[in-house]
C-alpha positions in Angstrom: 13.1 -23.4 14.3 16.1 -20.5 14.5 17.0 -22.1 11.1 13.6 -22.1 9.4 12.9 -18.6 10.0 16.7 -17.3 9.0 15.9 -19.1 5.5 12.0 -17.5 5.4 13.7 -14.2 6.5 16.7 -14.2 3.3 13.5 -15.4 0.4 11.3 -12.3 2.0 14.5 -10.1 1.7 15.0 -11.6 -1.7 11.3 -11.6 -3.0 10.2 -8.4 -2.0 12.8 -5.8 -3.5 10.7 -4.9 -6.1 8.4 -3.8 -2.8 10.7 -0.4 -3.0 10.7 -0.2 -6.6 6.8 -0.1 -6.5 7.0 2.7 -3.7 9.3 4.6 -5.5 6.9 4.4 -8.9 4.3 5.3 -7.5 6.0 8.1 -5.9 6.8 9.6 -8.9 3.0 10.4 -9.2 1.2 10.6 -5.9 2.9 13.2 -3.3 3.2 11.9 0.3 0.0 9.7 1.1 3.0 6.8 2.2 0.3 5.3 4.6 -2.2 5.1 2.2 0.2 3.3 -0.7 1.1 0.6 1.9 -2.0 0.0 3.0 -4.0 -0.6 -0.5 0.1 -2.5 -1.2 -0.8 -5.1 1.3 -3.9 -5.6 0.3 -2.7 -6.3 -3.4 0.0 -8.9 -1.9 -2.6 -10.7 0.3 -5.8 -10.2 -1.9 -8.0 -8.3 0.5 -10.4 -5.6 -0.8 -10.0 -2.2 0.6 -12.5 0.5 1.0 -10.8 4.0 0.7 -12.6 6.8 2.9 -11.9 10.3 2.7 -13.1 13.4 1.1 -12.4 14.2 -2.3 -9.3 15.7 -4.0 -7.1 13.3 -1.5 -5.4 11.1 -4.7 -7.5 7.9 -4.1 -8.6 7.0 -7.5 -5.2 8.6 -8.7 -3.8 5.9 -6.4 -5.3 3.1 -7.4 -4.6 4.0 -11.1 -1.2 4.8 -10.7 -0.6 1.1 -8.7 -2.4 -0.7 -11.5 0.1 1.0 -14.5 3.0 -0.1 -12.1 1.9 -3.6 -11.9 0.8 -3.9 -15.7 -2.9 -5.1 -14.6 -5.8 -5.1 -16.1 -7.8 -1.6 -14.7 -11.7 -0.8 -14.7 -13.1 2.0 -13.0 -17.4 1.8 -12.2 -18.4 4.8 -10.9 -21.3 4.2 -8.6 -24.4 6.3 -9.1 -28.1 6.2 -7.9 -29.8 4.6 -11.4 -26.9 2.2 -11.9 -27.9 -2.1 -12.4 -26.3 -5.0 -11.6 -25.5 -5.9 -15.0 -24.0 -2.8 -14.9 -20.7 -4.4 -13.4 -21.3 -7.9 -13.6 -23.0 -8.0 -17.4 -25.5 -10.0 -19.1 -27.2 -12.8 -21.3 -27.7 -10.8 -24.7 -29.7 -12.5 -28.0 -27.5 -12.8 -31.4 -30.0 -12.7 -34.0 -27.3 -14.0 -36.5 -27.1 -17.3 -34.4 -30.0 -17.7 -32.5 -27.7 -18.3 -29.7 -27.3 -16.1 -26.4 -24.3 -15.3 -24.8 -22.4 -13.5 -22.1 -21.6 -10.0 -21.8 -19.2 -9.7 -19.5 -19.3 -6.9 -17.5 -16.5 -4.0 -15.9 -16.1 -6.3 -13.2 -13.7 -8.8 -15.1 -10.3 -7.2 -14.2 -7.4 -7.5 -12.4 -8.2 -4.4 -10.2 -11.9 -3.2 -10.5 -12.3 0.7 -8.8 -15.8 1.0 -7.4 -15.7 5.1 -7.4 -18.1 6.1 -4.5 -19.5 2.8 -3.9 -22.0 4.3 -1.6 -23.7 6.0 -4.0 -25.4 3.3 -5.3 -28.6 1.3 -3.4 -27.9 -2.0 -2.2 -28.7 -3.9 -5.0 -26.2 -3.3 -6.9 -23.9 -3.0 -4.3 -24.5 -6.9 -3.2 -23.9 -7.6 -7.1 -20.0 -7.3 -5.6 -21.3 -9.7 -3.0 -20.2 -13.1 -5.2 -17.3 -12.0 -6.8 -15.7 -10.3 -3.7 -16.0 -13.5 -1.7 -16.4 -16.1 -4.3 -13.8 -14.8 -7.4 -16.6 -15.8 -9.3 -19.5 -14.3 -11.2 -23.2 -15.9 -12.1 -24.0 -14.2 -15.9 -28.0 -15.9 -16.8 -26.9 -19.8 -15.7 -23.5 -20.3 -16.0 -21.0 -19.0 -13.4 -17.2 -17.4 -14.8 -14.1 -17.5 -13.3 -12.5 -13.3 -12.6 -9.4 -13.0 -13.7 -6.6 -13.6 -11.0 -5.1 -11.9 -8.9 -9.0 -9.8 -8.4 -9.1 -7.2 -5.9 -11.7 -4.5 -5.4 -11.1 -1.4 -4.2 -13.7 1.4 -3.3 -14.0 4.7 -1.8 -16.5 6.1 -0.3 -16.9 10.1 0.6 -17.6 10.0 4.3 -19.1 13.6 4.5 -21.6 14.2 2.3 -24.8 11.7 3.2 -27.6 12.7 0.7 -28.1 10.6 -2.0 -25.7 8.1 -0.6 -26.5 4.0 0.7 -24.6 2.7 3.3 -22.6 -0.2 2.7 -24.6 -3.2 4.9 -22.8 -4.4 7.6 -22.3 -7.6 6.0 -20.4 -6.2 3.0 -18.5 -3.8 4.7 -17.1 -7.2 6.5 -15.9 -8.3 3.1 -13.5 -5.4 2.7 -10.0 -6.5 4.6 -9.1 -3.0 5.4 -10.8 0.0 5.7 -8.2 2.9 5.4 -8.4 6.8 6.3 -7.3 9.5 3.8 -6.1 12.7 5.1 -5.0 15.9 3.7 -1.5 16.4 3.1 0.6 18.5 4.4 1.4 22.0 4.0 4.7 21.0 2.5 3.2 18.2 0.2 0.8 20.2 -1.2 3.1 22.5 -2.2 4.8 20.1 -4.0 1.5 18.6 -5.6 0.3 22.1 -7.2 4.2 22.5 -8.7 3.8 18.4 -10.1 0.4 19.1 -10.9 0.6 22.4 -12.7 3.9 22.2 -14.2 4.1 21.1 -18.0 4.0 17.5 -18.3 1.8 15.3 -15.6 4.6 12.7 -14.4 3.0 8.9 -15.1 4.5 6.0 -13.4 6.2 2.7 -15.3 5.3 -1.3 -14.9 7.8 -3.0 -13.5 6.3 -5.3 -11.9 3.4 -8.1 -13.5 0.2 -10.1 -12.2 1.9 -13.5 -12.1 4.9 -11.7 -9.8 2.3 -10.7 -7.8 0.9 -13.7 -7.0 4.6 -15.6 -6.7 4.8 -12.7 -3.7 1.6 -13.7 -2.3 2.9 -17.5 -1.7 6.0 -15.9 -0.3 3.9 -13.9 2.2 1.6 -16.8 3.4 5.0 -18.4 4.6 6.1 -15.2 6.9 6.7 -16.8 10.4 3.6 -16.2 12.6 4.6 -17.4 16.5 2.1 -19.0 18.5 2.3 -15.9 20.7 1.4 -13.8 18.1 -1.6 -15.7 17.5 -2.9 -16.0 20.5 -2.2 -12.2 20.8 -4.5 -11.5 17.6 -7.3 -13.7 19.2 -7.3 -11.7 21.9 -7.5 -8.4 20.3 -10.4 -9.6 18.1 -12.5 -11.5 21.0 -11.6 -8.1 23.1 -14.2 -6.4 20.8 -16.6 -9.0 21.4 -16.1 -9.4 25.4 -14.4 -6.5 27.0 -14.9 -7.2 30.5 -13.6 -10.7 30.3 -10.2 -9.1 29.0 -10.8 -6.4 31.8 -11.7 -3.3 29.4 -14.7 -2.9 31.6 -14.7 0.8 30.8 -15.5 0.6 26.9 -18.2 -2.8 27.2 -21.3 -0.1 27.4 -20.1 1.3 24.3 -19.6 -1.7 21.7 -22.6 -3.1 20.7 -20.8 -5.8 18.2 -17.8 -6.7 18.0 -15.2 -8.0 15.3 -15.8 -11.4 13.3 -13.9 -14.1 13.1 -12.6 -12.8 9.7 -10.8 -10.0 11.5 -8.4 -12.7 13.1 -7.8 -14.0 9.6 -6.9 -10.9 7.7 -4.9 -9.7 10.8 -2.6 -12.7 10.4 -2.6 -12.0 6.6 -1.7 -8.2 6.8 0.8 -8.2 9.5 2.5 -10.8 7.8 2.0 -8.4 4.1 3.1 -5.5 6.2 6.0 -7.4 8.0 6.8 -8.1 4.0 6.8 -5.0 3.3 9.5 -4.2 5.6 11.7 -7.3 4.7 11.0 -9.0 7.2 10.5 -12.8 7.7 8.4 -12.8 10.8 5.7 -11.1 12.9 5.9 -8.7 15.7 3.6 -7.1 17.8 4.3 -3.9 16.4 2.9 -5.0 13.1 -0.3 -6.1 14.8 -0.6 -2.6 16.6 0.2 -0.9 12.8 -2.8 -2.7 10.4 -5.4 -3.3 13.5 -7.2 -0.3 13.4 -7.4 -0.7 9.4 -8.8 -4.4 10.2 -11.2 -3.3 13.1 -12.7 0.0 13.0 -14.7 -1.1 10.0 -16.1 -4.0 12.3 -17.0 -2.7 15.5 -20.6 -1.6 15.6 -20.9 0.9 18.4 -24.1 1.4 20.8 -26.3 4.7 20.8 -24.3 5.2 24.7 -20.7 5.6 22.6 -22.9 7.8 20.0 -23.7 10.2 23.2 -20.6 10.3 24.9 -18.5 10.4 21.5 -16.8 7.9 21.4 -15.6 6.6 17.8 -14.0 3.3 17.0 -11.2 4.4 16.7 -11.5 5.2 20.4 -12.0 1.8 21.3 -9.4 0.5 19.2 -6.7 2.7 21.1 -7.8 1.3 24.4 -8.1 -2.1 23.2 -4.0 -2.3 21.9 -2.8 0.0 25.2 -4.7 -2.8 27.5 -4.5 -5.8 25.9 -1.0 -7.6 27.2 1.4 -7.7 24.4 3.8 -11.0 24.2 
């Protein structure tokens, strides 16, 4: 077994040195905001949607564009608003006169990375028109159902402080986004640095060097990260922690979650720590991995009673307690 995961840990070294090369790219445009790059990074490598919160101005659509130039992908921004349609993004059946024939029109939706700007600005409808091709990689046009492009990944922000006129994702799309990640603000220092790059005069733009079918080659390499037993068990316990405290012994947050995390948190756990675990050059799993991408897997999943509204107490709260209780292997 020693053997095995020497050899897994030379291919990760070997496949993922263009993992810097992105960084450094996309440095050239977006100041600071490391956590955030890494975080939307994994979720390219592994194929996970991520939902983007922050408030505006933080370099999240900036972000996304800048990764998609650097991988040479196929880009379409939807900007979610209140009278948009489902064909809107997913298209239609239209009638050619010339032919007597209909046909597909397909919509924004058939692309390599597909921005949904402010995703909860739109009602549900339209929102579960992402339903299918997030889960599925598919799309139903009229009668006959299309293949997306691959690799597909969705990415959306949403503006977490300003409510009116806004939907809320339902619970069971939110579920489908692998990691839900914070923005902050920069600091004092990096937003110095943003209104000199920003201001000066030429806007910097970042260079592929990297291409959708290298992508995917790093994805296989990825799924074959060493993941112990331990680890496993240690992921099962973090996610069934969320559904029974007191049976792990976290009697002191059970009043407070209401629901706890689905079976597709253990999955994408096990797929981001072993992306993020990548990202280092690293052939295998730790804990500390686990610890580093769990709140992005869980604080999206965790539905909280009205008792942790009163007291409050946030997910990310809970998610604190559960890693400093549960016992790490």
């Amino acid at each position: 077994m020693q053997y095995d995961v020497k050899v897994i840990n030379e291919m990760v070294q070997k496949e993922s040195a263009f993992v810097d090369g992105v960084l450094s790219e996309v440095g050239k445009v977006i100041v600071g905001q490391r956590y955030m790059v890494e975080r939307v990074l994994i979720g390219l490598i592994t194929g996970g949607h991520v939902l983007l919160e922050g408030v505006p101005g933080l370099a999240k659509t900036l972000t996304v564009r800048t990764l998609s130039q650097v991988m040479e992908a196929h880009f379409q921004r939807i900007q979610f608003t209140p009278d948009l349609l489902p064909a809107d993004i997913i298209g239609t059946v239209i009638y050619t006169p010339q032919t007597g024939e209909f046909s597909a029109k397909k919509g924004p939706v058939f692309a390599n990375l597909v921005l949904a700007d402010e995703i909860n600005r739109a009602p549900a409808k339209v929102q579960s028109a992402l339903l299918e091709a997030m889960q599925e990689k598919q799309v139903t046009i009229g009668d006959t159902t299309h293949d997306l492009p691959r690799p597909f990944l969705v990415m959306a922000t949403q503006n977490p402080i300003e409510q009116e006129g806004t939907y809320p994702l339902p619970e069971a799309q939110l579920d489908r986004f692998m990691l839900m990640i914070k923005v902050t603000y920069p600091s004092r220092e990096e937003e110095r640095q943003i209104m000199d790059r920003m201001t000066g005069q030429s806007v910097p733009s970042a260079e592929a060097i990297i291409d959708p079918e290298e992508l995917l080659r790093a994805r296989g390499v990825v799924n074959q990260v060493y993941l112990d037993d331990k680890i496993r068990d240690y992921i099962v316990d973090v996610v069934s922690a969320t559904r029974d405290p007191k049976q792990y012994g976290l009697k002191g947050i059970a009043d407070f979650i209401e629901y706890g995390a689905s079976p597709r948190a253990s999955i994408y756990l096990a797929q981001a720590s072993r992306a993020h675990a990548f990202l280092k050059h690293r052939g295998f799993v730790t804990p500390d991995d686990i610890k580093s991408v769990g709140p992005d897997i869980l604080r999206h999943r965790i539905i909280l009673t009205y008792e942790a509204e009163a007291e409050e107490i946030n997910t990310e709260d809970i998610i604190r307690k559960l890693f400093e209780q549960i016992e790490v292997p």
